[in-house]
C-alpha positions, 0 to 999 in steps of 0.5 A: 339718357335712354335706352334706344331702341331700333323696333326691328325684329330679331334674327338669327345672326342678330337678336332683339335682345330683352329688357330687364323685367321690372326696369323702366327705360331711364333706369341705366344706373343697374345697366352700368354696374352690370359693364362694370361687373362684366355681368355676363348674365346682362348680356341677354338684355342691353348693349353698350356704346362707346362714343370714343370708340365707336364700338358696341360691346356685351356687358360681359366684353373683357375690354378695357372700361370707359368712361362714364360719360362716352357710353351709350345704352341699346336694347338691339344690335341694329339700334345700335349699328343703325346709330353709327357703332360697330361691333366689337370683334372680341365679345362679337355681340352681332352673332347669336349668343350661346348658352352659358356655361357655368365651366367657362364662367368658373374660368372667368372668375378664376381668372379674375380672382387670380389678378385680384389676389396677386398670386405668384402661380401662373395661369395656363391652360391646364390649370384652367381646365383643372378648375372646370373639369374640361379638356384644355382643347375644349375649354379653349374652343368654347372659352373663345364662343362664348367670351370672344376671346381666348383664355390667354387673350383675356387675361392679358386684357385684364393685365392691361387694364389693371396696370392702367387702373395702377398707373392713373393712382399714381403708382410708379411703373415698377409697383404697377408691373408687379400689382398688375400680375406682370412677373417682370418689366421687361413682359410689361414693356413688350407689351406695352406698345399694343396695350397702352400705345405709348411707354408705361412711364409715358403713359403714368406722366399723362401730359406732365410738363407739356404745354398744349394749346387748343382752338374751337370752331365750329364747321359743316360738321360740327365743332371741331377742337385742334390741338397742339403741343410745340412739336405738333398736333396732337388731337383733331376732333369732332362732335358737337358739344365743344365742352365734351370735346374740351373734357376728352382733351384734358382726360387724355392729357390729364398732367399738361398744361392746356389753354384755349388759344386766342392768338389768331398768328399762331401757327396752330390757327394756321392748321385748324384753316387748313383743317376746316378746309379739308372739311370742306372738301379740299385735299390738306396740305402734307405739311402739318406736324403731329405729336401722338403716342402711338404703337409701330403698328397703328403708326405703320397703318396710319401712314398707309392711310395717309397714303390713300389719294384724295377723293378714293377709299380703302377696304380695311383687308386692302389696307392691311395687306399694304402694311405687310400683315394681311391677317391683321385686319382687325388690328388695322379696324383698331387702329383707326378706331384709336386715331386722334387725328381726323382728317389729317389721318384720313381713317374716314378713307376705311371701307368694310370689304362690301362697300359699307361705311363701318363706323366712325369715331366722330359720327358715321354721317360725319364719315359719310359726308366726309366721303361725298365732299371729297369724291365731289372734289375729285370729280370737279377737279377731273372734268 
């Protein structure tokens, strides 16, 4: 890997970001420890890519870190829009970033010592401002300029990720809750639905005892892998390297049980035709099972998606007024940055307020493609 590139100047809203003196351009080995440090003094020099995602984020960027292998580096923020990404809206590393502030990395590191250390004392605002001799409405106010988030919101993001971290060891749920900093069960479990998109217990069983099968093919659109549990499909996706997409599955269903299937009577073949189909540019069939683990929420969303007609789109501010919460636009641009299931959930349907495509988990032009068969369909099928 590289880093890439976009040769653009900078802007105000969008600056060339630097970098690092002394580095040569295949040197990613110091970029990666500095996502996994949250080295905020990094941010100035590169951003990251998740493929999986979507997104680009600050090496500073309090979300959950990926994986190795989905990560991709950029010098500038229109390199890394222009290949397809959008932008993170918690670090927001598309505005112009402000100074550091010592104050506010004093809360940071205070925060994370607090979860490492496993201390009993509760973490407010006071005591944040305590540590950095601000006012606790102005540590809140700068906290969320220069981090994205806000102190609480970023200590429920560290929560998550350290439970996450517990589970996949092997902990039970209950030694996790606690090594996670959670002072209960009952807060994890309230949490639990936004945070890991499934039940703890779920979550840690990773697929244990379910048996999925897959299917390879490969399209106009690259190789797509379908595959399925014996209650439904439980992933769709694109890409073009069919032993990553192979490695995606198995990490996400890291405990089941998974075969390539080679039964061409199986009805798994039957809804990969129906899929490519669609691909092609054929409206699909309402009639294909699924068995993901979701939240209500991104459930409520996905469905809504499904109700979009073949052929049109959606504004992600459209679409969360249609599921009762038109605040909660960002949550709707999460919930289609986390659907497993292309084009049986049509997020590619999702539209930013001007027109513009936004990203997409599988490809922007895969996005774009997706939109100009279907709008192509609709036309012929109307004439």
């Amino acid at each position: 890997m590289i880093f890439e590139s976009s040769g653009v100047s900078a802007t105000m809203d969008s600056p060339k970001l630097r970098m690092p003196a002394g580095w040569t351009p295949t040197d990613e080995s110091r970029a990666w420890a500095s996502v996994l440090e949250r080295d905020a003094s990094a941010d100035e020099r590169f951003l990251y890519a998740v493929s999986t995602t979507g997104i680009y984020c600050r090496p500073s960027c309090p979300s959950r870190r990926p994986n190795r292998d989905n990560v991709r580096f950029f010098s500038s923020t229109q390199a890394a829009e222009r290949a397809g990404f959008r932008a993170c809206q918690r670090c927001r590393p598309d505005r112009a970033s402000a100074s550091r502030d010592p104050a506010i990395e004093r809360a940071r590191d205070y925060i994370d010592r607090h979860l490492a250390s496993a201390s009993d004392e509760r973490i407010t605002l006071d005591v944040l401002a305590e540590q950095t001799g601000l006012s606790p409405h102005y540590l809140q106010r700068r906290f969320k300029a220069l981090v994205g988030v806000t102190p609480a919101q970023y200590l429920r993001a560290r929560k998550s990720e350290m439970l996450k971290g517990e589970l996949k060891r092997g902990e039970t749920v209950s030694r996790a809750t606690y090594g996670a900093g959670y002072s209960s069960s009952s807060r994890l479990y309230e949490q639990a639905a936004t945070h890991l998109g499934m039940t703890p217990a779920a979550y840690r069983r990773a697929g244990a005892g379910m048996q999925i099968h897959y299917v390879l093919e490969q399209t106009e659109l690259g190789i797509l892998l379908v595959a399925a549990t014996d209650r439904g499909v439980c992933a769709v996706t694109l890409g073009d390297n069919s032993q990553t997409l192979e490695s995606d599955l198995a990490k996400e269903y890291s405990a089941a049980t998974i075969t390539r299937d080679a039964d061409l009577s199986s009805p798994l073949c039957d809804w990969v035709a129906q899929i490519i189909a669609t691909l092609g540019g054929n409206e699909l069939k309402r009639d294909i099972p699924t068995d993901v683990r979701a939240s209500a929420f991104r459930w409520k969303v996905w469905r809504e998606l499904q109700k979009i007609p073949f052929g049109q789109t959606r504004s992600y501010t459209e679409v969360a007024e249609a599921v009762g919460s038109p605040t909660a636009v960002r949550a709707v641009a999460s919930a289609c940055a986390n659907n497993r299931l292309a084009v049986i959930i049509p997020c590619h349907r999702v539209l930013r307020q001007n027109g513009d495509l936004a990203g997409y988990r599988w490809g922007v032009e895969r996005k774009r493609k997706l939109l100009d068969e279907e709008r192509s369909a609709s036309k012929r099928g109307t004439s």
